[in-house]
N, C-alpha and C positions, 0 to 999 in steps of 0.2 A: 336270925337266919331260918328259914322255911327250905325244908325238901322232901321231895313226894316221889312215891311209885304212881305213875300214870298210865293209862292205859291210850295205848297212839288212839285208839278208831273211835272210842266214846267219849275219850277226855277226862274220865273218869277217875277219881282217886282210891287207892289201892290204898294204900297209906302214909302218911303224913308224921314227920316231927320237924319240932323247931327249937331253937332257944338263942342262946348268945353267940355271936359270929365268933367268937374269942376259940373256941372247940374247933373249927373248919369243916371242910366237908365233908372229907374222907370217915369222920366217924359218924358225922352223919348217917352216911352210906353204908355204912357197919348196921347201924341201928335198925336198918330198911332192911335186911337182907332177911332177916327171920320171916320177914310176910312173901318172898319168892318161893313159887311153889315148882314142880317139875314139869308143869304145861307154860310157861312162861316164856319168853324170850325177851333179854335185859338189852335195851339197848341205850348207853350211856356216854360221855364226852370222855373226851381225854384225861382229864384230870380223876380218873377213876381206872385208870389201867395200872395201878399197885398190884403187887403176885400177891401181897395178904388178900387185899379183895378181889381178886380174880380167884381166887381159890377158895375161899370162902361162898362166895357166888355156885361156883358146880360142886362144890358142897351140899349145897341147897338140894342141890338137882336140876335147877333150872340152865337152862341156855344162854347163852350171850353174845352180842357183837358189841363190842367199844373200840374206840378212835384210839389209837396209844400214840402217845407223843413221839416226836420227832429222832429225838436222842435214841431210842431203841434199837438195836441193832440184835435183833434173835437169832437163832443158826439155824439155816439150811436142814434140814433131813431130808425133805423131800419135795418134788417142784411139781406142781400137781398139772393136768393137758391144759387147765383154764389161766392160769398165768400164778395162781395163789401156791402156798408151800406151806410144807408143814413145818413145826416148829416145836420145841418144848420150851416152857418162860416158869420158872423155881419146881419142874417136876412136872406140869400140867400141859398135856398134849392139848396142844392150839393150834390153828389155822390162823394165817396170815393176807390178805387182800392188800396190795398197793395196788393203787389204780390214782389218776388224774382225771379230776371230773371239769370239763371246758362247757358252761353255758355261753350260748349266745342269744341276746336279744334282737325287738325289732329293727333297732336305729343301725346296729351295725356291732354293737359291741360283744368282746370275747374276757368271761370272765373267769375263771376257774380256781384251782387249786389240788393240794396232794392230798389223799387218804390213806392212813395205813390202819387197817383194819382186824382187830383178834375176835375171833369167834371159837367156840366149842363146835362149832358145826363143821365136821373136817372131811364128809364126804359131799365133794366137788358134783359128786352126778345127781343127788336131789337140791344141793346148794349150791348152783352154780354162782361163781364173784361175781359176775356182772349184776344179779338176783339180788346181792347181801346189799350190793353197794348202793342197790337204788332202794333196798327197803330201809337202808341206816337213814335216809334223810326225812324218813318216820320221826326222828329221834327230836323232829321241831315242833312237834305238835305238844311239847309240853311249856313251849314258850306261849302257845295260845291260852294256855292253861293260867299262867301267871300274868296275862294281860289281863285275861276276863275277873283274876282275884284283884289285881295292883291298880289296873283303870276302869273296868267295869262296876264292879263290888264296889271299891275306894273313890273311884274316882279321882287315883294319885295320887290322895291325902293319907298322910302317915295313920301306924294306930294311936289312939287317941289315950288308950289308959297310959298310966305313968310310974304304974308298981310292977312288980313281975304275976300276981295274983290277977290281975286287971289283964296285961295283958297275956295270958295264958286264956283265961275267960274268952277275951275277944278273938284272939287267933281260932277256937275250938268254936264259935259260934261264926265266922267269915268262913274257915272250912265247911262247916257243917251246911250251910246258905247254899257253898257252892254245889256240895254234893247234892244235894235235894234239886235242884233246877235240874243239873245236870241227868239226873235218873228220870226225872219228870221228861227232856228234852228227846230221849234217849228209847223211853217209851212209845213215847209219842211216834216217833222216827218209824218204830221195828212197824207201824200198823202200816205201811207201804212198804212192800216188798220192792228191795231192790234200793232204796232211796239211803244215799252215804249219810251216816252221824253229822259230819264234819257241815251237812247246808243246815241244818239245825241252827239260826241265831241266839247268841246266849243274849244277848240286849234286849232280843225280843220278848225273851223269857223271864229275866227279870222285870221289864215293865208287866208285862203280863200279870206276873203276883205281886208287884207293886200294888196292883189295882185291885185284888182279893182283899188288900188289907185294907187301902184306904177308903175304896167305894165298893166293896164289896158285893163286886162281880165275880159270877163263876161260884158264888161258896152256896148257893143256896140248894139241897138235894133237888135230883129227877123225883118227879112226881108225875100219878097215873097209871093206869092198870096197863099200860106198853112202856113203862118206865125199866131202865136196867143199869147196870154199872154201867159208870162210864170213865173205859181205862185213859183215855184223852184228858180230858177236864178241859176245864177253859183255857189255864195255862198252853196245853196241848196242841189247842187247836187253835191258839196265835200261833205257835210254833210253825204248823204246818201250811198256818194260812198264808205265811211268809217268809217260804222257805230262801234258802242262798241259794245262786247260782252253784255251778259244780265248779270245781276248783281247779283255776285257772293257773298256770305256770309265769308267775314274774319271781325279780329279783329287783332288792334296792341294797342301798347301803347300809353295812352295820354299826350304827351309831354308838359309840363310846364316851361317858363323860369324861373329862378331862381330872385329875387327879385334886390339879391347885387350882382349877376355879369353878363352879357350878358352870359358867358361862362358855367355859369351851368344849368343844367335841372334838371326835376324831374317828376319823373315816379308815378305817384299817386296812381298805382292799381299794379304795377307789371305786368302789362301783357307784351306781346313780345314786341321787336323794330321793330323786320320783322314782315310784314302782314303774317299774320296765317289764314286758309281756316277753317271756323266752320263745324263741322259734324251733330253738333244737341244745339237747344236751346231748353230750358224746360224753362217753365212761371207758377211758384206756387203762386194761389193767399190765400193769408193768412185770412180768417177772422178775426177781432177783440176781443179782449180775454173779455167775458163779466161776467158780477157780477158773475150769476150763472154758469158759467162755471172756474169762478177762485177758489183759495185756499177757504174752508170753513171758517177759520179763517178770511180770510179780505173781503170776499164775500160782507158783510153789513158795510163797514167801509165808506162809503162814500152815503151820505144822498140820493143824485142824485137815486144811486143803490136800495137805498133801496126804495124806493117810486116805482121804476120802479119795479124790482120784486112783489112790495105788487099789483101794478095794471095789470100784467101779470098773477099772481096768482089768481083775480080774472076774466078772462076774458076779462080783458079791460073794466069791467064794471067803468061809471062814480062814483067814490065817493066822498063824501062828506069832508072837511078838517078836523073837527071834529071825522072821521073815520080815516081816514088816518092819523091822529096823537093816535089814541087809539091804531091802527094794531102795528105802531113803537113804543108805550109802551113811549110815549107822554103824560104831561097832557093835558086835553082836556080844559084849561082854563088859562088865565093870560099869561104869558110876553112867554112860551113858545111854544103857542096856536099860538101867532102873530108872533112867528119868523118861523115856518113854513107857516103861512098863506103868510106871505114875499117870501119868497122861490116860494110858490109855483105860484105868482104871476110875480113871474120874469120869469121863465120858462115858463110861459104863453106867455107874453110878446116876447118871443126870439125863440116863436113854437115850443119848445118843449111839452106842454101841450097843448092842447085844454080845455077852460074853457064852459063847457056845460051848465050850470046853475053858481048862486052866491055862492064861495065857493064850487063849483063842478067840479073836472078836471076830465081827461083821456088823454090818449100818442096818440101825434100824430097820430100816424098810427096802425093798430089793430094787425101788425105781428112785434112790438118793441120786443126786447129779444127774438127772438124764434132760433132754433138754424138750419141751411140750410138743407134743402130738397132736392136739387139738388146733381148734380155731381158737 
């Protein structure tokens, strides 16, 4: 198993470990987190929204947006004018993004699906959700990454050693291959101003130095008294000589092998097998359905809800636990006096409340429950 820090615009590798699938990824990702520095921003799949490494992560100092899975259900604090909300997930204040992203292509088709999105980025007015949600699909540019190792470099074909020394060897020399083109490619690119990483062909660039080696073009120095460095080189200047178009917007299907046979696939979403040319994405972001915007029946069905409404209700003013169990039609004494005072000291505890005085709370933030003002 191979996993890398990538960098989306150059393709670049940050760093690399690998070893036996048997470990998984998650520690993988552990392992990676010591090279994130505090100008970074991580942005990663689902299977990486664990609170150990989410917190490990802004630990670092660094940034993050990742996908969290389905099952997640984090609590409300605050609904922020862009549709996103704040949140706390094991202590660590996050931002929240659901939104529904519907591509349609030329023929006629509508393809989409849901995102729910955790970021450290939790002010809305330089990060607005619509912004996070179009730069997370950044987050594929490291698929190109493992094509250019897996079919480019390999050409599909397994590694070749058959000891763990052998292949340790081989995996740190197929990196190492890749980086060097990649910095060559990357080079080459900065000498046009304006001109994207991403039209740089890595094909082209490995034939390129294919050809240093085996006919030994490009290696021979500039000579002559108008001779100077040349940051290009031959490799380079295939690169530039043919360069990619600018990057067009399709969608095709995501191909899955099938478990019990090499010979089957599976098509997960239905979308086409031919690349299809998109005409328009829409990004709806969803707010969260809150107490008082749900059914009036189950509105107060859940204690959380009703505490927050009663303190929304009154302005956010701090009160008193003794109040706030009278407003819920609480006794104000005995065993069920202390099992709200419990409550409300856990939420304390986990930032949700701010505790102002002894037995005195108020919600985090002074615009919890309020329903968006923006567009």
């Amino acid at each position: 198993m191979l996993m890398t820090l990538c960098e989306t615009g150059t393709r670049g590798l940050i760093a690399a470990v690998f070893g036996p699938a048997s470990k998984g990824e998650t520690d993988y990702a552990h392992d990676l987190i010591g090279h994130l520095t505090p100008d970074m921003l991580l942005l990663a799949d689902r299977a990486f929204d664990s609170n150990d490494l989410l917190a490990d992560i802004a630990a670092q100092g660094a940034q993050f947006l990742i996908r969290a899975t389905s099952t997640r259900r984090p609590p409300v604090l605050a609904l922020l004018p862009d549709g996103s909300y704040l949140t706390r997930i094991g202590g660590l204040p996050l931002r929240v993004i659901e939104a529904e992203i519907h591509s349609r292509t030329a023929d006629g088709g509508d393809f989409g699906g849901t995102y729910r999105l955790l970021t450290t980025l939790t002010d809305h007015r330089t990060d607005p959700a619509g912004h996070l949600v179009r730069l997370y699909h950044e987050r594929w540019e490291i698929e190109i990454t493992y094509l250019a190792l897996r079919h480019t470099l390999l050409k599909g074909r397994v590694l070749r050693s058959k000891d763990p020394v052998g292949l340790n060897q081989e995996m740190w020399g197929l990196l190492t291959l890749y980086q060097a083109l990649r910095s060559v490619m990357v080079t080459a690119v900065e000498t046009l101003p304006g001109c994207n990483p991403d039209r740089a062909g890595f094909t082209v660039a490995l034939e390129a130095a294919r050809d240093t080696v085996v006919s030994l073009i490009g290696t021979a120095p500039p000579s002559g008294p108008s001779s100077r460095s040349d940051l290009v080189g031959h490799i380079g200047a295939r690169v530039l000589h043919a360069l990619l178009p600018g990057r067009r917007m399709r969608l095709s299907a995501r191909i899955v092998k099938c478990g019990t046979s090499r010979y089957n696939i599976w098509n997960r979403d239905g979308r086409p097998r031919d690349s299809s040319p998109i005409t328009a994405i829409e990004i709806t972001v969803h707010p969260p359905a809150l107490p008082s915007t749900q059914d009036p029946s189950r509105a107060l069905s859940g204690r959380w809800g009703q505490v927050c409404q009663l303190l929304a209700a009154n302005s956010n003013q701090a009160m008193h636990t003794r109040d706030i169990a009278r407003h819920l039609g609480l006794p104000t004494s005995g065993r069920p006096l202390s099992s709200i005072t419990a409550q409300l000291c856990y939420w304390a505890r986990n930032g949700r409340l701010i505790r102002t005085a002894p037995n005195t709370y108020k919600i985090t933030l002074p615009d919890a429950l309020t329903p968006p003002t923006g567009p």
